[in-house]
C-alpha positions in Angstrom: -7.3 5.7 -13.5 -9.0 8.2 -11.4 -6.7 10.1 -9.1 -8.8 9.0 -6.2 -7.4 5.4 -7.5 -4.1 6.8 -7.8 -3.3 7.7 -3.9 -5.5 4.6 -3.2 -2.6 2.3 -4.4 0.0 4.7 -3.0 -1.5 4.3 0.4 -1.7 0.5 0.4 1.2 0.1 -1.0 2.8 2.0 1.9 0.3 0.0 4.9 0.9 -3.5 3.2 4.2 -3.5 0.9 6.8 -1.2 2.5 6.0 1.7 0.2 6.8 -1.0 -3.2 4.3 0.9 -5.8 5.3 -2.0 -8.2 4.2 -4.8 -5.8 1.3 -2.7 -5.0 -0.1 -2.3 -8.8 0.3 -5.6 -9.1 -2.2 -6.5 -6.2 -4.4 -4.5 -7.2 -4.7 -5.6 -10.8 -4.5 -9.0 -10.0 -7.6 -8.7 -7.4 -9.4 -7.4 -9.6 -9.5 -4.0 -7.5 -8.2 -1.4 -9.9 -8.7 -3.3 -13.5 -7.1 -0.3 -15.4 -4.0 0.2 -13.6 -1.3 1.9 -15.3 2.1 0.9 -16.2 4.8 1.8 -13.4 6.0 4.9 -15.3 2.6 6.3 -16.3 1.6 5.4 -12.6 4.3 7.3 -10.8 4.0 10.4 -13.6 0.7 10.6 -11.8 1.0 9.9 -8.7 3.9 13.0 -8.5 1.2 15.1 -10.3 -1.5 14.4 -7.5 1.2 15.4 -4.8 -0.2 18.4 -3.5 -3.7 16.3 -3.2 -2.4 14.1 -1.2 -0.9 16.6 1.3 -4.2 18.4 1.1 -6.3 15.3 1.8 -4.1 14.6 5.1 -4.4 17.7 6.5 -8.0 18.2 6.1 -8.5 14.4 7.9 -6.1 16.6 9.9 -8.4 19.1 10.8 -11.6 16.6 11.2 -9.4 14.5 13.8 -8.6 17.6 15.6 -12.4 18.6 15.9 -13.6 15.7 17.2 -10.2 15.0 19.8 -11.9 15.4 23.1 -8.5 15.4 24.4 -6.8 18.9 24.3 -3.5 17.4 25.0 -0.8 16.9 21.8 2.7 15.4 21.4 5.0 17.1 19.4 8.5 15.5 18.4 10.6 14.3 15.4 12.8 11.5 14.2 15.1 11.1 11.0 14.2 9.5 7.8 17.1 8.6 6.1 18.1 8.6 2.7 21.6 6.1 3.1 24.0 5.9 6.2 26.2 8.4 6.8 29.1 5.9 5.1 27.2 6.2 1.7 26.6 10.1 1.5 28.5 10.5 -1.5 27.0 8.0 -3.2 24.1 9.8 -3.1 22.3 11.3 -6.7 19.1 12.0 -5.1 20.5 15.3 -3.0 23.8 16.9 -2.7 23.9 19.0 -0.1 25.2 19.4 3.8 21.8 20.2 5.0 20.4 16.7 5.0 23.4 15.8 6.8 21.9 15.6 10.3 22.8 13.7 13.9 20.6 11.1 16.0 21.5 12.0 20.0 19.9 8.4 21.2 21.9 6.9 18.6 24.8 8.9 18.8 25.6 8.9 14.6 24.8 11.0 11.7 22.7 10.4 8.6 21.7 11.8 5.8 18.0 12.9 4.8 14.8 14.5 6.4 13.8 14.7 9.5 10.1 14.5 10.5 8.3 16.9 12.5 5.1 15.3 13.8 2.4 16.8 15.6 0.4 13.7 17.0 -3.2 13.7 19.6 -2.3 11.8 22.9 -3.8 8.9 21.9 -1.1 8.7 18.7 -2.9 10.0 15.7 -0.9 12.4 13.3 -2.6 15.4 12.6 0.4 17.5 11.6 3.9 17.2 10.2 6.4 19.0 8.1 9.7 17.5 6.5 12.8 19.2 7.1 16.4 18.4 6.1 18.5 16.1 8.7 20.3 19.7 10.1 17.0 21.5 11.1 17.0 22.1 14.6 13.3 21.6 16.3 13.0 25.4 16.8 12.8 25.8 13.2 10.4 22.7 12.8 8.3 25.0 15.6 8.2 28.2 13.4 7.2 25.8 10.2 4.3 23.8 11.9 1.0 25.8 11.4 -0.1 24.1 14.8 -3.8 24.9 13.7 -5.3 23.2 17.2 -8.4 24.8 19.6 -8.0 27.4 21.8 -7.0 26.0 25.2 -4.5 22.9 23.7 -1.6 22.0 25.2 1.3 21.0 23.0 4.7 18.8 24.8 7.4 18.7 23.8 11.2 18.0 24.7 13.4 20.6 25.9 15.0 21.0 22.1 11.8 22.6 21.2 12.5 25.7 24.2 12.0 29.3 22.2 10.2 31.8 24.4 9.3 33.8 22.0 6.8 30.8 20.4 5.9 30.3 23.5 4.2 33.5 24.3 2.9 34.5 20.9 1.1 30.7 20.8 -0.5 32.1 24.0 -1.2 35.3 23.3 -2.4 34.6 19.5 -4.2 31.2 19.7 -4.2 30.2 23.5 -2.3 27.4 23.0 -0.2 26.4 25.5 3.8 24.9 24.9 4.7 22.8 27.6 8.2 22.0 26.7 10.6 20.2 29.0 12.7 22.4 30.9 16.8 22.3 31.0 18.8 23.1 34.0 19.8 26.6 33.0 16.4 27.7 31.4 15.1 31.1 32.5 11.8 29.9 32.8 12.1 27.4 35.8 8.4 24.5 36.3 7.1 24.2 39.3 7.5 20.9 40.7 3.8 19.8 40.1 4.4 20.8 36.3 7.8 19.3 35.9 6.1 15.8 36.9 3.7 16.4 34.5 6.0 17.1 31.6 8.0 14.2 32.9 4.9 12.0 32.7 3.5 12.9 29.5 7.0 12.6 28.2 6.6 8.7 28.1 3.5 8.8 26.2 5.4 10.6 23.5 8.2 8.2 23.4 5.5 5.2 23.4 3.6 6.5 20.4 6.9 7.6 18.3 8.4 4.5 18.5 5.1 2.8 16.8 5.1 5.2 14.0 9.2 4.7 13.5 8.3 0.7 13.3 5.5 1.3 10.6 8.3 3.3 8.8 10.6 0.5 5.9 14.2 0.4 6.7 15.1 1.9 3.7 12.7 3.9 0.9 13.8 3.2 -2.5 12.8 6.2 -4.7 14.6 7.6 -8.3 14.4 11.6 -7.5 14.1 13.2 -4.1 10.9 14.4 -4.6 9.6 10.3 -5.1 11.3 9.6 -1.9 9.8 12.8 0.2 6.1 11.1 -1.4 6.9 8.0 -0.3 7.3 9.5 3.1 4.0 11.6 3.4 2.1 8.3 1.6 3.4 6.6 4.8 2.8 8.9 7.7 -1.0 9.4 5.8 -1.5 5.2 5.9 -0.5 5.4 9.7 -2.7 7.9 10.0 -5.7 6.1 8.6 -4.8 2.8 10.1 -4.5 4.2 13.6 -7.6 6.7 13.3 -10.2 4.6 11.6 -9.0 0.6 11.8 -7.2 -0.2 15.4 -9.8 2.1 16.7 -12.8 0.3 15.6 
């Protein structure tokens, strides 16, 4: 199998069988697709060894999606991946470590895993994101993103993403604009006409997060941590595609 065939199966496996590689070899064998398809063990061997691809491959789709976004308007948020409930944290074998252990406001409990930092157009189309344990605070996530957009974007953002520092090197180095949501006490006060605004686009980022969460399985079965993060990018990338290049058409 060519590695090209490799994150093909990875991809629909994620779109049509809840990120099940096993169910997804065996569809494509038995269509007649991919007549050479590997054994599960061979096929996941690979599949890890063409990791780096994969991440490559998404952001340079990335960087064409960006280039043709007439839009210069992004949403930037996150939402937690989790590897068990917060119950079953030392049953985990995958991870063992307090870092993962991270807490849901809306949903006012903890669980254990990643947390995805997505950098999406205004329309819903990831173009960026970075994984970070459960504990990472946004500000971090801001610092890790390499927010690679056109001079002249404008990134929102809820009020958990507030560092003035970003802020004003964005603007000064790339003339990209932060528009985070401001809190009561910030030093940096909107004007009225800007707080709506905020307020407004705000709703479009809750709209288009939720539809990526629902895409997401309840639950990613992977053997080593580094299967399960794969598993993860395979199915942000299949949203990606779906969303860019099939509900579009």
């Amino acid at each position: 199998m060519s590695d090209a065939e490799i994150i093909t199966t990875a991809l629909v496996a994620a779109i049509f069988f809840h990120g099940n590689h096993s169910k997804a070899c065996s569809y494509m064998k038995d269509h007649n697709l991919i007549p050479k398809m590997l054994e599960k063990s061979r096929f996941n061997r690979r599949l890890h060894n063409v990791s780096m691809l994969l991440n490559d491959l998404f952001h340079q789709i990335g960087m064409i999606l960006k280039e043709s976004n007439d839009c210069t308007e992004y949403l930037l948020d996150s939402f937690p991946v989790p590897l068990c409930d917060n119950i079953r944290i030392f049953n985990v074998k995958l991870i063992k470590s307090e870092e993962y252990r991270g807490y849901i406001a809306s949903k006012k409990r903890y669980f254990y895993g990643v947390r995805v930092q997505l950098l999406t157009t205004k329309s819903g189309i990831p173009v960026e994101f970075v994984l970070m344990p459960g504990s990472a605070s946004d500000v971090r996530a801001l610092n890790a993103l390499p927010l690679n957009l056109p001079a002249g974007s404008e990134v929102y953002g809820n009020s958990a993403y507030t560092d003035y520092n970003a802020e004003d090197d964005l603007e000064e180095s790339s003339q990209i604009s932060l528009e985070v949501m401001r809190k009561k006490n910030s030093k940096r006060q909107d004007e009225p006409w800007i707080k709506y605004i905020k307020q407004y686009t705000r709703h479009y980022i809750e709209t288009v997060f939720s539809s990526i969460t629902c895409v997401f399985p309840k639950s990613i079965h992977a053997v080593t941590y580094k299967g399960f993060l794969l598993k993860v990018e395979a199915c942000i990338f299949a949203f990606t595609l779906n969303k860019a290049f099939v509900e579009s058409v």
